[in-house]
C-alpha positions in Angstrom: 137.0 89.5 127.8 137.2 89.6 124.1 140.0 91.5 123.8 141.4 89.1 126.4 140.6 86.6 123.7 141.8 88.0 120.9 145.1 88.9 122.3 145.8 85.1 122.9 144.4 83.9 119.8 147.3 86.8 118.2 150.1 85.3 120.3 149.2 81.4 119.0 149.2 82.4 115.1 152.4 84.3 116.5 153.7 81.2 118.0 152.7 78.9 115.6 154.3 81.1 112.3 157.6 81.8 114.2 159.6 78.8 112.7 158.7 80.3 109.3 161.2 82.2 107.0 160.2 85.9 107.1 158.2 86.2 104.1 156.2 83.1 104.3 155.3 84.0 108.1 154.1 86.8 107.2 152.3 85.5 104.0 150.4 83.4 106.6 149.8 85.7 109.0 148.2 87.9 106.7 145.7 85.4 105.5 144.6 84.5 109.1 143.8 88.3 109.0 141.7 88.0 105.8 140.4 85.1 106.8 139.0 86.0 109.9 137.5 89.5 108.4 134.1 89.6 109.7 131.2 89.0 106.9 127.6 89.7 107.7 124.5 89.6 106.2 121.9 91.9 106.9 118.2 91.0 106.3 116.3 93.6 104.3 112.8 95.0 102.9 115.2 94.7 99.6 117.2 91.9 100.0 120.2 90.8 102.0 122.9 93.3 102.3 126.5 92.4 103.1 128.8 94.1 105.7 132.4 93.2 106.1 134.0 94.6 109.3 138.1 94.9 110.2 137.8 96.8 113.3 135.6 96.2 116.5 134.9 99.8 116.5 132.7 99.8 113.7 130.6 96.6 114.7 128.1 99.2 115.4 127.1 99.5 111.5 126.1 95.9 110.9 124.8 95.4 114.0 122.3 98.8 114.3 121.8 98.9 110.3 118.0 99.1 110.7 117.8 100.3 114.4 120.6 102.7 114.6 118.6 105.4 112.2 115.2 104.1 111.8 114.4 107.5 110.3 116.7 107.5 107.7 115.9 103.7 106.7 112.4 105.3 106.3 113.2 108.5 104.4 115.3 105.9 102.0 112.5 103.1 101.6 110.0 106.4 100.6 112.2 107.5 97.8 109.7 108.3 94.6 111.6 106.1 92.3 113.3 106.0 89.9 115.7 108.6 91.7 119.4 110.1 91.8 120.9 109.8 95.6 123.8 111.4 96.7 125.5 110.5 99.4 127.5 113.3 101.6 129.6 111.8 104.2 128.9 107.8 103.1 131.1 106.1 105.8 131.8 102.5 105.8 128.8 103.2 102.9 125.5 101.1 104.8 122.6 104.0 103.5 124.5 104.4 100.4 124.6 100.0 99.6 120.6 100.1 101.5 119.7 102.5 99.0 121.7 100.7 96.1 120.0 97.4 96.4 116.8 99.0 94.4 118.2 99.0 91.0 116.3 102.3 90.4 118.1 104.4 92.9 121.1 105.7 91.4 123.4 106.6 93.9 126.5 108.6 94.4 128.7 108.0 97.2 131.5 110.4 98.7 133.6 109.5 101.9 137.2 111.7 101.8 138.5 109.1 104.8 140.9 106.9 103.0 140.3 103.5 105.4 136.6 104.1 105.4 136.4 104.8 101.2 138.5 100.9 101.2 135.7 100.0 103.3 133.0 101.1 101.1 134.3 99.9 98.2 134.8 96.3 99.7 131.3 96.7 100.8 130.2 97.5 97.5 132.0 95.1 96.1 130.9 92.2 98.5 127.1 92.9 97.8 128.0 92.1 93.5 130.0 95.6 92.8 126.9 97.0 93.0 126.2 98.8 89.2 124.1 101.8 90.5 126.5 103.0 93.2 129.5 104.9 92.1 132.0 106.2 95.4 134.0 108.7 95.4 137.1 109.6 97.8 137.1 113.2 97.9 135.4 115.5 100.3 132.5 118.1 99.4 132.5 121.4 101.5 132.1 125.2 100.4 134.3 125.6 97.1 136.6 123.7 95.1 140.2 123.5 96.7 143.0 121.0 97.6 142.7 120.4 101.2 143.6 118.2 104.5 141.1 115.9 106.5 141.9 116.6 110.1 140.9 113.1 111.2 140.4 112.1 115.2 140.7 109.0 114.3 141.8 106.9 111.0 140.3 103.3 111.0 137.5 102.2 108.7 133.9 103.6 110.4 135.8 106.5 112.4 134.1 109.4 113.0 134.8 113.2 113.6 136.7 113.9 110.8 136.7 117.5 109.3 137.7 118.8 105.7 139.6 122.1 106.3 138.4 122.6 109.9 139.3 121.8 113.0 136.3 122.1 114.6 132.9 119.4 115.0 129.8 120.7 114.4 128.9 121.6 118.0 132.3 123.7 117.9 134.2 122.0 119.7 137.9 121.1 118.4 139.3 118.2 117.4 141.7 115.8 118.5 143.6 115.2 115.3 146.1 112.4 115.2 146.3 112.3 111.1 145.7 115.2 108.0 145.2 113.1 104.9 145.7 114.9 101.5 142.0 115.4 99.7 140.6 116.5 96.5 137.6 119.1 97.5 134.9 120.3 95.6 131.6 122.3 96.2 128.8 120.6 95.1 128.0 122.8 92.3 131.1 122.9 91.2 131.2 119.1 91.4 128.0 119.0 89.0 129.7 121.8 86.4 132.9 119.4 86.0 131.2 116.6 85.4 127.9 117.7 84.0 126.3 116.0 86.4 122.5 115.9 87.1 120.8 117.5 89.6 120.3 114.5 92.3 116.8 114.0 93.9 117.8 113.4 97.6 120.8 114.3 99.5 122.0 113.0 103.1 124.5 115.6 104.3 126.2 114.1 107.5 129.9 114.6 108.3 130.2 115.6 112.0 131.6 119.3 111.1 131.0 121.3 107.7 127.5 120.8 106.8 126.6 124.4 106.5 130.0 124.8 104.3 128.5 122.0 102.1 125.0 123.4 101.6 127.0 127.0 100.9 128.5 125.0 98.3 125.1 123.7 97.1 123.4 127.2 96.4 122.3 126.1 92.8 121.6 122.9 93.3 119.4 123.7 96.5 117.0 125.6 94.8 116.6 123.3 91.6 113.2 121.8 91.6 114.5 118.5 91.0 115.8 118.6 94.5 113.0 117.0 96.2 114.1 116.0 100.1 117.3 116.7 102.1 118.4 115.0 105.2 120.6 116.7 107.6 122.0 116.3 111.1 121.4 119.3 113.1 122.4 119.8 116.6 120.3 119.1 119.4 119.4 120.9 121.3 119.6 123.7 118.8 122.2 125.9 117.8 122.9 129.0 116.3 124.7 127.2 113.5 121.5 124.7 113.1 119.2 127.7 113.2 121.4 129.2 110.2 120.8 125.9 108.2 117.4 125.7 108.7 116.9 129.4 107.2 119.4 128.4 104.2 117.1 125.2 103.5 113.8 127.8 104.1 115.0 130.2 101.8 115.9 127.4 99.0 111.9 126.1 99.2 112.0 123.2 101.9 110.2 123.1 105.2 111.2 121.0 107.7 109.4 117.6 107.3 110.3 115.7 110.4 113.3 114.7 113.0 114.5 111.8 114.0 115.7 110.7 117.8 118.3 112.3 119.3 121.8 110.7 119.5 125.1 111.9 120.8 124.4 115.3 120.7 122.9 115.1 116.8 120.0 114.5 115.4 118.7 113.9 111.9 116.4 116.0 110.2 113.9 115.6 107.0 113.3 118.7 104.9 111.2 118.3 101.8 110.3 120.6 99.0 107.6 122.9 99.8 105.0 122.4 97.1 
């Protein structure tokens, strides 16, 4: 019905704008766009946070904020503060602007997709231009390297996107209908270039390279500073999840706890052994 809806409501600011000269129709057609972006606020333990939505597809975000990854809304509000977050695979950016809206959680942001990036930046930028969240459009995997996104889909909140792969995470290839250009880095090498700190949490979740990314991440893994990193594993398990669970052992975490299942995925806590 709503697309029903909508494709009337398209054909009267059609009809209505025809007997405009060409620019100025589509001028106004352009602001009914704007204007009828969707803007929601989002009560929090923090404060209200502010979604703004172009697509139907990703309605999901503002809608399931709290409910749609209870466990990583936890793992967030139990951040020993004041803390550095990073971000790997932000989105439309809702854990990276939840986690921004304490002033003490400085976070770093990095979504490669070009419509999603817009989107996180707009989100950013509806909720003040946030001051402790910086975003970054380039991908992180296992080395620094020039690359292609092989996206299955490009609107803003798409998933199953992949940086130098065409495979998800469960193996299985993807249907690519776009390869943007990307900046790539490793992680380390991201912290060498910019001298960066080493952050305190990390959320690793991009539907394809995650062991890539932790490869990347040898130095920085097994910094003490490190405290907790979340990461969606297959489920049920996988060889490939079995391998990342060793590489996380090995850097001095134990698996802390797991979230519920979804599509296939399922988010896992591992904390610094102490």
């Amino acid at each position: 019905m709503s697309k029903r809806y909508g494709r009337v409501l398209a054909a009267m600011v059609f009809g209505l704008t025809a007997s405009q000269r060409p620019w100025r129709r589509a001028a106004t057609r352009l602001r009914v766009v704007n204007a009828l972006l969707q803007r929601h606020g989002i009560e929090t333990p923090h404060g209200t946070l502010m979604l703004v939505t172009d697509d139907p597809r990703a309605l999901e975000y503002p809608r399931e904020l709290v409910s749609r990854e209870p466990e990583t809304i936890e793992w967030i509000d139990a951040f020993e503060l004041p803390c550095v977050f990073w971000d790997i695979g932000a989105n439309v950016g809702i854990y990276s602007l939840y986690a921004a809206l304490r002033a003490d959680v400085a976070v770093h942001a990095f979504e490669p997709a070009a419509a999603s990036y817009a989107a996180l930046c707009r989100n950013s930028e509806a909720n003040g231009g946030r001051p402790n969240l910086d975003a970054y459009c380039i991908a992180l995997g296992g080395t620094n390297q020039l690359g292609h996104l092989n996206m299955s889909a490009t609107f803003a909140g798409s998933v199953y996107n992949a940086f130098e792969s065409t495979m998800d995470q469960l193996g299985r290839p993807l249907s690519v209908v776009f390869r943007q250009a990307v900046v790539g880095y490793s992680v380390d090498g991201f912290r060498r270039q910019f001298d960066l700190a080493v952050p305190n949490y990390i959320k690793i979740d991009v539907d394809s390279i995650e062991e890539q990314i932790l490869v990347g991440a040898a130095e920085t893994l097994v910094a003490p500073a490190l405290r907790s990193v979340l990461i969606e594993l297959e489920d049920p398990p996988t060889l490939r999840s079995q391998r990342i669970i060793r590489t996380l052992t090995a850097a001095g975490f134990a698996l802390s706890r797991q979230g519920m299942a979804r599509g296939g995925g399922v988010n896992t806590i591992f904390d610094r052994a102490r």
